[in-house]
Backbone as XML, in Angstrom:
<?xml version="1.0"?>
<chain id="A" units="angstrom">
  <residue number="1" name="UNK">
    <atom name="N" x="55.754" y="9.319" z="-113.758"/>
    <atom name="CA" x="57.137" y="8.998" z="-113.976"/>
    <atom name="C" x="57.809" y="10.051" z="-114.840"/>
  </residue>
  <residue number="2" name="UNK">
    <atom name="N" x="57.025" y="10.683" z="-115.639"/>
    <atom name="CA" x="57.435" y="11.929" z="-116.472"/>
    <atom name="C" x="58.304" y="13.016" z="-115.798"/>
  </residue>
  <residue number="3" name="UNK">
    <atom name="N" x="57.352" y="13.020" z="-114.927"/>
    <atom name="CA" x="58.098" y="13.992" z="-114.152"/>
    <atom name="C" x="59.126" y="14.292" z="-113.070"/>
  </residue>
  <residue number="4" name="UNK">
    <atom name="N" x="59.403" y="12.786" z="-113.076"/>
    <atom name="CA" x="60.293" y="12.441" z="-111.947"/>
    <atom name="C" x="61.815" y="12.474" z="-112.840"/>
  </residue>
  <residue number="5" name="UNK">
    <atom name="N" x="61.219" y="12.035" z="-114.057"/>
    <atom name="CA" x="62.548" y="11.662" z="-114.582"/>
    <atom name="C" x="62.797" y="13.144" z="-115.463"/>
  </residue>
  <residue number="6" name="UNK">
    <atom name="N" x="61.910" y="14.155" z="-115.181"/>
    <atom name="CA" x="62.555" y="15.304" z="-116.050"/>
    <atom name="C" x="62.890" y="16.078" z="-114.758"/>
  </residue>
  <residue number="7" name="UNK">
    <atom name="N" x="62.406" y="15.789" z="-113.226"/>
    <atom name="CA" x="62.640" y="16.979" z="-112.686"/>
    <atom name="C" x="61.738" y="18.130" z="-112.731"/>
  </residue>
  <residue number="8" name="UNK">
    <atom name="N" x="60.661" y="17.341" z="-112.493"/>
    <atom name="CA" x="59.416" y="18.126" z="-112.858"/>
    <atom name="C" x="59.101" y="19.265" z="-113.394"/>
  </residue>
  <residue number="9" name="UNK">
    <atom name="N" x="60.648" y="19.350" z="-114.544"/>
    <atom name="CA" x="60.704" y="20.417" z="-115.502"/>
    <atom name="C" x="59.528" y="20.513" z="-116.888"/>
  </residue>
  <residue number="10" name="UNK">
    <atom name="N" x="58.542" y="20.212" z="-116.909"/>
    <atom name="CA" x="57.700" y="19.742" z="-117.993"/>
    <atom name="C" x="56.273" y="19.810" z="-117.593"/>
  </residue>
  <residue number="11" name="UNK">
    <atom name="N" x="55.814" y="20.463" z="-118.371"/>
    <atom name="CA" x="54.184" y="20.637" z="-118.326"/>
    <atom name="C" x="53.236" y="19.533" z="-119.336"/>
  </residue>
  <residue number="12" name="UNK">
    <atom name="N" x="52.344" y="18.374" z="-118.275"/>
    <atom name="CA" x="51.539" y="17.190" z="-119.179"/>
    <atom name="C" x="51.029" y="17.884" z="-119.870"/>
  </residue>
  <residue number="13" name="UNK">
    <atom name="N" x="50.373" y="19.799" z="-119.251"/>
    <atom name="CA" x="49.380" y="19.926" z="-119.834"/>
    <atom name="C" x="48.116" y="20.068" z="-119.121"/>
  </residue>
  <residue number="14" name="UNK">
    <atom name="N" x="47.025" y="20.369" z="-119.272"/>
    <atom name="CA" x="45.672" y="20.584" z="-118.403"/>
    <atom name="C" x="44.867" y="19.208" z="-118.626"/>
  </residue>
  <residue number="15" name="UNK">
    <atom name="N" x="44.960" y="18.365" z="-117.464"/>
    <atom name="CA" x="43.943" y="17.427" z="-117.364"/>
    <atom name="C" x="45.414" y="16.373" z="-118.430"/>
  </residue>
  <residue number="16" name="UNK">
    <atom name="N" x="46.285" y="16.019" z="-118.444"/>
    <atom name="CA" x="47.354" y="15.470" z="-118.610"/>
    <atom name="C" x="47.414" y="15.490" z="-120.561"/>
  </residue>
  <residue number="17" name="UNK">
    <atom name="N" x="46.698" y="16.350" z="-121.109"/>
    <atom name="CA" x="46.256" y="16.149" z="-122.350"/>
    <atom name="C" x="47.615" y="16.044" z="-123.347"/>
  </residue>
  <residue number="18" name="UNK">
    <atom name="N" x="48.957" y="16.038" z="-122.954"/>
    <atom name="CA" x="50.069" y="16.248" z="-123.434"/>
    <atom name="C" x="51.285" y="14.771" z="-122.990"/>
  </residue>
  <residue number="19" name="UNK">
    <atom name="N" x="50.600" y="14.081" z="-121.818"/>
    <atom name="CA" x="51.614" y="13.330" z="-121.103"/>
    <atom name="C" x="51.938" y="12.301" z="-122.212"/>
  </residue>
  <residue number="20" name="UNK">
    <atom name="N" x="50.888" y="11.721" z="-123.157"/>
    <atom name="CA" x="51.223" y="10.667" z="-124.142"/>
    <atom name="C" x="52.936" y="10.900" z="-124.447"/>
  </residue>
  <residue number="21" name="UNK">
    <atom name="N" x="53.525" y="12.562" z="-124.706"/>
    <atom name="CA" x="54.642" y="12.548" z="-125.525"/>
    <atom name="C" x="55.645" y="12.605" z="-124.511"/>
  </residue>
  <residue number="22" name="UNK">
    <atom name="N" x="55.221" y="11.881" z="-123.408"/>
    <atom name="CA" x="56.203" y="11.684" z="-122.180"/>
    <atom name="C" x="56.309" y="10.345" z="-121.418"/>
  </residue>
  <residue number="23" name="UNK">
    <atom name="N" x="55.476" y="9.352" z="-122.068"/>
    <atom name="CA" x="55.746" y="8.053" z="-121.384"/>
    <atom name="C" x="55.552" y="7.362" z="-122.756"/>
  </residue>
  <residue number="24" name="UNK">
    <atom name="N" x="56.693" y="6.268" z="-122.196"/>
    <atom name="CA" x="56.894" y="5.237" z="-123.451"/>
    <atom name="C" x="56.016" y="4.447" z="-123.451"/>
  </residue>
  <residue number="25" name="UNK">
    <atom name="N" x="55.505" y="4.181" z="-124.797"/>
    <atom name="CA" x="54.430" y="3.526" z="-125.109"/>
    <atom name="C" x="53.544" y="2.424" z="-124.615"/>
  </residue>
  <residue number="26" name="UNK">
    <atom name="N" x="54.192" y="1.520" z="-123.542"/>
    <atom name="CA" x="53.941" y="0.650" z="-122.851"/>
    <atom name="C" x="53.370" y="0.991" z="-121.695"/>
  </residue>
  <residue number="27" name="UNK">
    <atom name="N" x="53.670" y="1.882" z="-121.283"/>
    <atom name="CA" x="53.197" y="2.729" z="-120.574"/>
    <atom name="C" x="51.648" y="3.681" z="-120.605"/>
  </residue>
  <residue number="28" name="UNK">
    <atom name="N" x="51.915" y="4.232" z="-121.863"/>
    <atom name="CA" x="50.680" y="4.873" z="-122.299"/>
    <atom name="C" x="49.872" y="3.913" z="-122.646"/>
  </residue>
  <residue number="29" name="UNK">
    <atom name="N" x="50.166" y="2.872" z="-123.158"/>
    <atom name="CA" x="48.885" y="1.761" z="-123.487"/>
    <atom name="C" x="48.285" y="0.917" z="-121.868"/>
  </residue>
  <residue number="30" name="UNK">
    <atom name="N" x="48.972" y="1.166" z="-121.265"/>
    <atom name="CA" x="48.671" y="0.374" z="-119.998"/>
    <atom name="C" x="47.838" y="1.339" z="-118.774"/>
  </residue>
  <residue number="31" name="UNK">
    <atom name="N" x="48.127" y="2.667" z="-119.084"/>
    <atom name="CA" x="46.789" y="3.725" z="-118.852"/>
    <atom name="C" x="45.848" y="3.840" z="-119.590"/>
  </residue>
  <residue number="32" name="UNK">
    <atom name="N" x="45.907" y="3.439" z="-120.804"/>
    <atom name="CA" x="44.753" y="3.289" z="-121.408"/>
    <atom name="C" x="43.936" y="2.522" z="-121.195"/>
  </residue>
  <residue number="33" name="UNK">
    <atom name="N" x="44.194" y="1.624" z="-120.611"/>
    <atom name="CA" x="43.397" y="0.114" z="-120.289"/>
    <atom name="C" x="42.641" y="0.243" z="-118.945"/>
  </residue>
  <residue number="34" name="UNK">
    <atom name="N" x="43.176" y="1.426" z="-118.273"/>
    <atom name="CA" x="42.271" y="2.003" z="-116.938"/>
    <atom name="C" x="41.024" y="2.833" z="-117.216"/>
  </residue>
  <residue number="35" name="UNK">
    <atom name="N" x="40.563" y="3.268" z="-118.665"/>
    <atom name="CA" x="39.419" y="3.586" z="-119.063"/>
    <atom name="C" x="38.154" y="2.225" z="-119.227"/>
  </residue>
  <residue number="36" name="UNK">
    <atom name="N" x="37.234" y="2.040" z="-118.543"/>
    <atom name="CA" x="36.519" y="1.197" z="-119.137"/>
    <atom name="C" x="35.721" y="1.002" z="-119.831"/>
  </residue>
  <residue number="37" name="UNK">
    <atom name="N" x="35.352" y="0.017" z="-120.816"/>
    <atom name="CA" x="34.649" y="-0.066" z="-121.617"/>
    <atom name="C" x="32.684" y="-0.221" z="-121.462"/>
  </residue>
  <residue number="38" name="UNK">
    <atom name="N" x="32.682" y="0.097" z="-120.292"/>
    <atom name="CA" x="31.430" y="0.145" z="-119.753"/>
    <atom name="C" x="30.588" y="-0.939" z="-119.477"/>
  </residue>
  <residue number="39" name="UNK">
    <atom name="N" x="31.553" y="-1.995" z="-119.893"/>
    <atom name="CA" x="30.840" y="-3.328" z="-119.706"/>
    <atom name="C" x="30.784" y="-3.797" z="-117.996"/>
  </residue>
  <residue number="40" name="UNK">
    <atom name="N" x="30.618" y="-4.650" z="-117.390"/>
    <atom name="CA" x="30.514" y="-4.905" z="-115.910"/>
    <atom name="C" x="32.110" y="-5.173" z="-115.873"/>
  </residue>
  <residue number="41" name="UNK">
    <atom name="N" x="32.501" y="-6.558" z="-116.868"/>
    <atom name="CA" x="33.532" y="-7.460" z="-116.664"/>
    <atom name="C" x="34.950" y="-5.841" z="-117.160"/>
  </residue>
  <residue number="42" name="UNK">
    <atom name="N" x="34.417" y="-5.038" z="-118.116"/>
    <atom name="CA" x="35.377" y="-3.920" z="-118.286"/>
    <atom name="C" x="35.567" y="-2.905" z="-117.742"/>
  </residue>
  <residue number="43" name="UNK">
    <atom name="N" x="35.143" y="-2.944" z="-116.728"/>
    <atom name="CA" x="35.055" y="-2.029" z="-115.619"/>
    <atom name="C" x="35.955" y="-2.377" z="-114.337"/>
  </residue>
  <residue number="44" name="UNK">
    <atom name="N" x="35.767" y="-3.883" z="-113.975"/>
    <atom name="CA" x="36.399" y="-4.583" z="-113.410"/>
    <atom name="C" x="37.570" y="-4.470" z="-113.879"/>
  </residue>
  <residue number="45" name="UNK">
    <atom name="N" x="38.133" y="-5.012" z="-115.127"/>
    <atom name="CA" x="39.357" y="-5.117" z="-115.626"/>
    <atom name="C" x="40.017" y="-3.771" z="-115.146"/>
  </residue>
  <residue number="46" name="UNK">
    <atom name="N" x="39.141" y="-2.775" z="-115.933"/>
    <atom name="CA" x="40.108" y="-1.506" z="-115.494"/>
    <atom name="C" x="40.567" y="-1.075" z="-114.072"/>
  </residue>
  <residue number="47" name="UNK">
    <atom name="N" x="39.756" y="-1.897" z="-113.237"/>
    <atom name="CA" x="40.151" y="-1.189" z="-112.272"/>
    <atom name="C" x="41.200" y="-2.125" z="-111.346"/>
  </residue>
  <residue number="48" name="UNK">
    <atom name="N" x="41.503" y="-3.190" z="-111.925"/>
    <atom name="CA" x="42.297" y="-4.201" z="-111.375"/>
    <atom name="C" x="43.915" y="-3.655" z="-111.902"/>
  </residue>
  <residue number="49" name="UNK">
    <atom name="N" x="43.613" y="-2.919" z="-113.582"/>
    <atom name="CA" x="45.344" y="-2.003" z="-113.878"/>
    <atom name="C" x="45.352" y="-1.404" z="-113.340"/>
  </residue>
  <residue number="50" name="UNK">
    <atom name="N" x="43.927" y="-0.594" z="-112.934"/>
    <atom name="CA" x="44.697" y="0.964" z="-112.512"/>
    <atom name="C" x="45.422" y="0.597" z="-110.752"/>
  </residue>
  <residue number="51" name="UNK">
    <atom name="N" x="44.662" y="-0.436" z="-110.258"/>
    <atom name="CA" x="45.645" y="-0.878" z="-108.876"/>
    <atom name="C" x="47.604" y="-1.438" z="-109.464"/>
  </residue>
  <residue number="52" name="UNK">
    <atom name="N" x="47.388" y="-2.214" z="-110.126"/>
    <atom name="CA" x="48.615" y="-2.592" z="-110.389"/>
    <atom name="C" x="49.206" y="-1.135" z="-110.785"/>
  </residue>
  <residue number="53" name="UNK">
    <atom name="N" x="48.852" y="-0.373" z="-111.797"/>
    <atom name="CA" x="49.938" y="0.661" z="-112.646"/>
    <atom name="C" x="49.909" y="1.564" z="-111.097"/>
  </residue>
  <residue number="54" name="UNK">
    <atom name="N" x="49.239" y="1.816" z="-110.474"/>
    <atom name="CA" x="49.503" y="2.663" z="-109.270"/>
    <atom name="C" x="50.355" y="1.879" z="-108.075"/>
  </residue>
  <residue number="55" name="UNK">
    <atom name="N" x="50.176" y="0.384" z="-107.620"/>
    <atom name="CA" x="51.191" y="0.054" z="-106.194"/>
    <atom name="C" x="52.654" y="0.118" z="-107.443"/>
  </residue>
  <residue number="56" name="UNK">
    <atom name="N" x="52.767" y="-0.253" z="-108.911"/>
    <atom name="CA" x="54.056" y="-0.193" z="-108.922"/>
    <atom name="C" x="54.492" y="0.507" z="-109.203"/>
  </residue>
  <residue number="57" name="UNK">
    <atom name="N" x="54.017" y="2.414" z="-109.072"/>
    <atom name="CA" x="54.961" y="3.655" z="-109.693"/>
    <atom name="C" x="54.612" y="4.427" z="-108.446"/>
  </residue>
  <residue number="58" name="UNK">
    <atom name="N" x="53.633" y="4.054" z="-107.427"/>
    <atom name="CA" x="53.667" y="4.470" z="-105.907"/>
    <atom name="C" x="55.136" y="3.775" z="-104.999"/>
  </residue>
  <residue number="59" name="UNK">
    <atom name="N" x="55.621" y="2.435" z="-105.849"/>
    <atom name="CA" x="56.830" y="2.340" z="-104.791"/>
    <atom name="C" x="57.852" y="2.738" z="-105.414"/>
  </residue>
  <residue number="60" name="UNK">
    <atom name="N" x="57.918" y="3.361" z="-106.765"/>
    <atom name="CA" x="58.715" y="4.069" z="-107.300"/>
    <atom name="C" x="59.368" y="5.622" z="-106.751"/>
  </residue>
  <residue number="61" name="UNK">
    <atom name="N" x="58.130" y="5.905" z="-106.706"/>
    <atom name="CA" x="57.907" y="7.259" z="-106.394"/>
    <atom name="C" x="58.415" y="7.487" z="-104.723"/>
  </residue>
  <residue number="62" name="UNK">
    <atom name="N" x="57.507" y="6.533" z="-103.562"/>
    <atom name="CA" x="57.953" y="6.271" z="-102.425"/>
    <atom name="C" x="59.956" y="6.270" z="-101.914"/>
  </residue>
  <residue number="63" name="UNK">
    <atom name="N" x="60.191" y="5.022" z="-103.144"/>
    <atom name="CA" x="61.725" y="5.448" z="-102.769"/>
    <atom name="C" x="62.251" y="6.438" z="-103.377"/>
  </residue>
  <residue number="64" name="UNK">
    <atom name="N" x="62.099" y="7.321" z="-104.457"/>
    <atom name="CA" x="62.753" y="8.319" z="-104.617"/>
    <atom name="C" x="62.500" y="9.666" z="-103.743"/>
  </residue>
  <residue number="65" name="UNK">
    <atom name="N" x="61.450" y="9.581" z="-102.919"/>
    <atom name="CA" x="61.347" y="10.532" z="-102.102"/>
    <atom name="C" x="61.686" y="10.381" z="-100.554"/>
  </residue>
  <residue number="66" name="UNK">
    <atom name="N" x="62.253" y="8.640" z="-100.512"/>
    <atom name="CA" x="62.715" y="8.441" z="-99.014"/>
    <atom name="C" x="61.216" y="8.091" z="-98.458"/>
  </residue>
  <residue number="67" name="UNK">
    <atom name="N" x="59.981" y="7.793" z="-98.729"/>
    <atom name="CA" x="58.860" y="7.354" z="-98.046"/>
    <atom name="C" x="59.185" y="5.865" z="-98.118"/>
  </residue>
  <residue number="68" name="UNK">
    <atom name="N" x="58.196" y="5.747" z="-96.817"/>
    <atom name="CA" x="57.868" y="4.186" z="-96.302"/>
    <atom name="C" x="56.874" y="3.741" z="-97.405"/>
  </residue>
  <residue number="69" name="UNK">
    <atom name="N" x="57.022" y="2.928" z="-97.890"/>
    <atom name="CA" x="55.628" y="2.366" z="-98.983"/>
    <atom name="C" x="55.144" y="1.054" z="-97.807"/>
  </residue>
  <residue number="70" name="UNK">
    <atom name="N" x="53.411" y="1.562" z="-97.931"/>
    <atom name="CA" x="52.901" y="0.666" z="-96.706"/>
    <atom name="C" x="52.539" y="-0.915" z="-97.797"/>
  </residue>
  <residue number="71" name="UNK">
    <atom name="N" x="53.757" y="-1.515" z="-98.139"/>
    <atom name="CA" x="53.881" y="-3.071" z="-98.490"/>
    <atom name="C" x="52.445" y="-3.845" z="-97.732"/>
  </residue>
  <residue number="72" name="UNK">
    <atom name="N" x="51.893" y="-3.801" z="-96.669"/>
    <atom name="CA" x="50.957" y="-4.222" z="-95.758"/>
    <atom name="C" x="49.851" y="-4.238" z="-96.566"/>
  </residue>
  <residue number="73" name="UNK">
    <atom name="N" x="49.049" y="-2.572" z="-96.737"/>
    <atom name="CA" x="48.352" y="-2.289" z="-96.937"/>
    <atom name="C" x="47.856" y="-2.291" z="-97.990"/>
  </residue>
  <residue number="74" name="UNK">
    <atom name="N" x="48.808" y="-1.987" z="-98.831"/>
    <atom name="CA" x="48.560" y="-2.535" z="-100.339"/>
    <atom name="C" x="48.102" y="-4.078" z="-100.598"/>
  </residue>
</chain>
């Protein structure tokens, strides 16, 4: 979203090591939660945000570029 909303005038950085000072905090804490804690059940968890934080900045992204977002498939 950083970069959509600068105009992909802005560098995260190598391996995104900079993006923290580009998404609001709610944001950055809610990628954080896609790391897991190595447990079975935290592994799971993470990977149940990282679906949510991705179908809802994939249909973001989809309409600002005029794509079909496959609603179906998701």
């Amino acid at each position: 979203m950083a970069q959509l909303e600068t105009n992909f005038s802005i560098s995260i950085g190598k391996f995104g090591k900079y993006l923290e000072k580009f998404l609001m905090q709610e944001y950055w804490q809610s990628l954080l939660l896609t790391y897991a804690d190595g447990s079975d059940e935290g592994v799971w968890e993470a990977l149940f945000t990282m679906k949510e934080l991705f179908q809802k900045h994939a249909k973001i992204v989809a309409d600002v570029f005029y794509f079909e977002y496959p609603h179906e498939e998701a």
